[in-house]
C-alpha positions in Angstrom: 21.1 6.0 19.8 21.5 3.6 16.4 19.9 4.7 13.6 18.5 1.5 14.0 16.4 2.0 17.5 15.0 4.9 15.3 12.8 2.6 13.2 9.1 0.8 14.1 8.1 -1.8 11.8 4.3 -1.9 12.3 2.0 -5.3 11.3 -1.9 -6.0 11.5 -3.1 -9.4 11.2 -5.9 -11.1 10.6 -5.9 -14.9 11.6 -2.4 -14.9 10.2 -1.1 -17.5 12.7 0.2 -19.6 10.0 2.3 -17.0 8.3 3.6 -14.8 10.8 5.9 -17.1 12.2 8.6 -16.6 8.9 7.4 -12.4 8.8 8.7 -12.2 12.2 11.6 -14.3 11.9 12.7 -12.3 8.9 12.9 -9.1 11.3 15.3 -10.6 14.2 18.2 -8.7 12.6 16.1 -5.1 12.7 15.2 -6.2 15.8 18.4 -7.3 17.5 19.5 -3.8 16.4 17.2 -1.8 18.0 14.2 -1.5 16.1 10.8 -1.4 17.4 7.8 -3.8 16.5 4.0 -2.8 16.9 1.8 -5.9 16.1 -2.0 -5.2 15.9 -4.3 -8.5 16.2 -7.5 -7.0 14.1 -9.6 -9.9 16.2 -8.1 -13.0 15.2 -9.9 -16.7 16.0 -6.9 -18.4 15.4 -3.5 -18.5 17.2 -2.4 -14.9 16.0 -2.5 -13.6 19.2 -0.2 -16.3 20.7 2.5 -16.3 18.0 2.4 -12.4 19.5 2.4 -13.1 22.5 5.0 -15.5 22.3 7.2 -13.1 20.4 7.3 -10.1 22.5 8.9 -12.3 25.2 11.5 -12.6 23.3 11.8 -8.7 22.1 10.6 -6.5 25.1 10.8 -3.2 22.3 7.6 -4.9 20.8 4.1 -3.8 21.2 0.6 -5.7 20.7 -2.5 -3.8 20.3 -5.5 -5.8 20.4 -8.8 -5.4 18.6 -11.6 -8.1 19.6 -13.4 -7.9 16.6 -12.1 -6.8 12.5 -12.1 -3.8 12.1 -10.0 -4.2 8.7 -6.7 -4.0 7.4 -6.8 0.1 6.6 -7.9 0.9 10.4 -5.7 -1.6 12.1 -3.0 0.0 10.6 -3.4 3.0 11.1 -3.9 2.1 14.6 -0.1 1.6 14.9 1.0 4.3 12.8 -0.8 6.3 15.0 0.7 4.7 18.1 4.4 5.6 16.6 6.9 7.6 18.6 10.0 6.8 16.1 11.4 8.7 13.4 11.0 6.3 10.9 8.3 3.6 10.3 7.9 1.3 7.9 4.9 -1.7 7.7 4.9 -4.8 6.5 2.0 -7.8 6.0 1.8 -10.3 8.3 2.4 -13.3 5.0 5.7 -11.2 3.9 9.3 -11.5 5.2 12.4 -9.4 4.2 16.1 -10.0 4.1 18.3 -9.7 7.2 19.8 -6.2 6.0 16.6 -5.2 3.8 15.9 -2.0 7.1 19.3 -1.3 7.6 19.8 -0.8 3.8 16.8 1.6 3.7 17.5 3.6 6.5 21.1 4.9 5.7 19.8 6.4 2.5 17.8 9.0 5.6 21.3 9.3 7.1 23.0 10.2 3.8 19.8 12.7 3.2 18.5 14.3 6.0 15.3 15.9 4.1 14.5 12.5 3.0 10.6 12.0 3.3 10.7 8.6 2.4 12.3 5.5 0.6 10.4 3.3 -1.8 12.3 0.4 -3.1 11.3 -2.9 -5.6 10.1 -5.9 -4.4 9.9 -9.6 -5.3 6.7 -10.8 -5.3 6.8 -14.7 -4.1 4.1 -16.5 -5.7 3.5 -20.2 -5.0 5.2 -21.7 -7.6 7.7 -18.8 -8.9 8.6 -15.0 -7.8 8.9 -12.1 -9.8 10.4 -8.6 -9.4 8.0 -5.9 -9.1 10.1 -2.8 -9.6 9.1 1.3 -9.4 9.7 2.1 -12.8 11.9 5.2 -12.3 14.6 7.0 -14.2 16.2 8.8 -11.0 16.8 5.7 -9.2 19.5 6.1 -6.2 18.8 9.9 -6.6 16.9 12.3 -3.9 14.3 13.9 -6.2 10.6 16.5 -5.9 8.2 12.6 -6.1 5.6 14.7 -7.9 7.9 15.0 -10.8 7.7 11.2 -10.7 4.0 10.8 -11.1 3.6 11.8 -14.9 2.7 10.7 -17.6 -0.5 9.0 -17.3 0.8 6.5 -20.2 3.9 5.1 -18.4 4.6 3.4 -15.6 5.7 5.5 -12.7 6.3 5.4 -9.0 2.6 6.0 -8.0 1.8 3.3 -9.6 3.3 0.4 -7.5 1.3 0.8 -4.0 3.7 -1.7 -2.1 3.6 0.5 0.3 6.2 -1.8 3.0 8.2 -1.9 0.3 9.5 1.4 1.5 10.5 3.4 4.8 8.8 6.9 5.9 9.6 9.5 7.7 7.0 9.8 10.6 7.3 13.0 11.4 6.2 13.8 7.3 3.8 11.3 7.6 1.9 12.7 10.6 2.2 16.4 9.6 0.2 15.3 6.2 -1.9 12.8 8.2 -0.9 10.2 5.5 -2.6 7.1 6.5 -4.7 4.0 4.7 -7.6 4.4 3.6 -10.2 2.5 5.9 -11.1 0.2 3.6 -10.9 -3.3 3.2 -9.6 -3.3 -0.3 -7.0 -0.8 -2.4 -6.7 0.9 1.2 -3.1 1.5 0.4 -3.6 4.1 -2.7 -4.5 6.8 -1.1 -1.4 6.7 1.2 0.8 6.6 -2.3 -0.9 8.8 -3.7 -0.7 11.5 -0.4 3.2 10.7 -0.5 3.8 11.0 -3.9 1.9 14.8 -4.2 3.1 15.7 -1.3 6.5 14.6 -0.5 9.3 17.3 -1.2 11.9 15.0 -1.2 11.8 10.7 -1.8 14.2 8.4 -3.1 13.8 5.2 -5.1 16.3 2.3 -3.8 17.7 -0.4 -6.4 16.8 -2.7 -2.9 14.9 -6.3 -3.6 15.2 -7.3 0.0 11.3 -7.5 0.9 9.3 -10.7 -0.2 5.6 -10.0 -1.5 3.4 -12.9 -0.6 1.0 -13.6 -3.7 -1.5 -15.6 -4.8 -3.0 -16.8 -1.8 -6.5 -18.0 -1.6 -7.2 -16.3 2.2 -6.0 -13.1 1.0 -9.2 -10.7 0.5 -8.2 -10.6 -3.6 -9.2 -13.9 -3.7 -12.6 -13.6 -2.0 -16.1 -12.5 -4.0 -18.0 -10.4 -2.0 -18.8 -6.7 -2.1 -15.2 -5.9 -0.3 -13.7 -6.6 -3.4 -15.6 -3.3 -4.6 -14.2 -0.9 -2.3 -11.6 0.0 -4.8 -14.2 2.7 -6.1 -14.4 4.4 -2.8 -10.6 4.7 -2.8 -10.1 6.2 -5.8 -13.3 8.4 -5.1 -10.9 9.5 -1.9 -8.0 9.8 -4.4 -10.3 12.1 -7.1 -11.3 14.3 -3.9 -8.1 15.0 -2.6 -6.6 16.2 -6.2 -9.5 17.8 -7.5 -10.1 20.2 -4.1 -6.4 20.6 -3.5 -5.5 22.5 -6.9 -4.0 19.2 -8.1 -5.8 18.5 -10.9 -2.7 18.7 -13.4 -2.1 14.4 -11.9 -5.7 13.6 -12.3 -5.1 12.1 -15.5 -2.8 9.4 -14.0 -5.5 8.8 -11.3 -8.3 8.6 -14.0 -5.9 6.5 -16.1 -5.5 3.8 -13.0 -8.8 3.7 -12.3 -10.1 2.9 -15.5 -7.4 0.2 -15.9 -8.1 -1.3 -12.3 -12.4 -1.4 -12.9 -11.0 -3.3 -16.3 -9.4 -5.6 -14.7 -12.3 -6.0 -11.8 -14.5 -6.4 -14.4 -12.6 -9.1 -16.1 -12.4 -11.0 -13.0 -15.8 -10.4 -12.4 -17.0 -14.2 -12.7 -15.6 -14.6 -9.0 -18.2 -12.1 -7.3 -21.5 -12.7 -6.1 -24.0 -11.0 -8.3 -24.8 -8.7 -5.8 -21.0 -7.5 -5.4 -21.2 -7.8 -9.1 -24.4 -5.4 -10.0 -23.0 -3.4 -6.8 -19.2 -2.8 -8.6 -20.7 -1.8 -12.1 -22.9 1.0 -10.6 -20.5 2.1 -8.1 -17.8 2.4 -11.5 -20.5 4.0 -13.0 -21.3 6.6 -10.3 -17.9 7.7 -9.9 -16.8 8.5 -13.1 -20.2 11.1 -13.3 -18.8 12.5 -11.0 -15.3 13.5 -13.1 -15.1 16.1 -15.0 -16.8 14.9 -18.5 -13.9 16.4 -20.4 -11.1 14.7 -18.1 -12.9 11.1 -18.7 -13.5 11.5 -22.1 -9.3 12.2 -23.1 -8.5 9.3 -20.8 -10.8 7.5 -22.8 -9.4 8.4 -25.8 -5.8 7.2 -24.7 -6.9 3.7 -24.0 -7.0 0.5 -25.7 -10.2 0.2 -28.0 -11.1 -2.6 -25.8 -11.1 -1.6 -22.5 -12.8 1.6 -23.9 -15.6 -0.7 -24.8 -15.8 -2.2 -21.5 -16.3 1.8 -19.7 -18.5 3.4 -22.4 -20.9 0.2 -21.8 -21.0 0.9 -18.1 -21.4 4.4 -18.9 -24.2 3.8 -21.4 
């Protein structure tokens, strides 16, 4: 067996007829190679389900799981991760596309380093008018390293704190013994998974590998809609503060503190596109959370922040 026929690439898509198209043409080499594809149509009304159907004709290996109404990205993922039998997985959107060799590059670095378990690499985020390189800031890039010694400090940008999660390959096996999955949520579903990885990997690897395109700035995309999805991010990190503060890993929740502070900032900057019931919803829900913290742990990470984003959280806090 290739190390190739080793790999599932997993998608979910929600009325994504008009993207998926380039996504799954971009995988033709991984597939013509052996790897496996699970697709999950989370209740499309568009032609999602027939750009599927017409492209597991074509590559017998692939598999459609099909939910008649949304049950949301988080879930319809986990669907397929769930429905895994490979030793490696790795999942991509149904708007991005990756370079021909962008698998095969990842999955030799398991080959070369059998404890791997898992691979994160950069990515190029493709906006509609430009694209940018997103990287993992990292000083042990190319090197297998303990990820938790990649999480700190809360100050600097680290590994944890890019949560491209298909920008990366896992080991299932580590995945499934951890039960690292989404969180089922509609928004910032994909922290918790980084965050499970990061604390409790033993062994990751950061690639200097830009082959996978990040689709930005799209209006369909749920970061550009106002409702009271856009506030799940609290529940997440809620998720995130419960599994370090009951799992004797306080000594990261600084960083976690730290991000979430800086993501209800930027929320509440963009808070003009909400609905004011999303809008009154978010700032209690902010609010609610951070009572929850440790008063001592919220108060140092307050300290450590600019005086205007400070501002913005004592307010809510007031």
């Amino acid at each position: 067996m290739s190390e190739m026929e080793e790999l599932t690439i997993v998608i979910a898509a929600l009325n994504a007829a008009e993207t998926l198209p380039t996504t799954l043409q971009s995988l033709e080499n991984s597939l013509s190679s052996g790897a496996r594809l699970i697709l999950v149509n989370d209740g499309s009304t568009d032609r999602t389900m027939e750009v599927m159907e017409r492209h597991v004709e074509n590559w017998p290996k692939s598999k459609i799981i099909k939910n008649s109404d949304p049950k949301g990205a988080g879930i319809a993922r986990n669907e397929a991760l769930d429905a895994v039998m490979t030793k490696y997985v790795t999942v991509m959107d149904a708007d991005d596309w990756v370079r021909p060799d962008y698998h095969r590059s990842l999955i030799q670095y398991f080959s070369k380093n059998s404890n791997l378990d898992f691979v994160r690499s950069s990515c190029i985020e493709a906006f509609p008018k430009e694209r940018r390189v997103r990287r993992i800031f990292s000083d042990v890039a190319e090197k297998p390293v303990d990820p938790k010694l990649c999480i700190m400090p809360e100050n600097a940008s680290t590994p944890v704190d890019n949560a491209v999660i298909p920008a990366g390959m896992y080991s299932s096996e580590f995945l499934n013994k951890h039960f690292i999955r989404y969180a089922n949520f509609h928004t910032a579903e994909d922290r918790l998974f980084i965050w499970k990885a990061m604390v409790l990997g033993d062994l990751f690897l950061v690639s200097d590998e830009y082959g996978m395109f990040y689709r930005r700035g799209r209006q369909e995309s749920l970061t550009g809609i106002g409702d009271e999805r856009q506030t799940e991010f609290v529940e997440s990190y809620a998720e995130i503060f419960s599994f370090l503060y009951t799992g004797n890993r306080s000594e990261f929740a600084p960083k976690a503190i730290r991000q979430f502070l800086a993501i209800s900032c930027f929320q509440i900057d963009r808070e003009s596109r909400l609905t004011e019931t999303a809008k009154n919803k978010m700032y209690a829900k902010i609010r609610g959370l951070l009572q929850t913290l440790p008063l001592k742990d919220v108060e140092k990470s307050l300290s450590k922040i600019d005086a205007k984003r400070r501002k913005i959280i004592q307010d809510i806090l007031k």
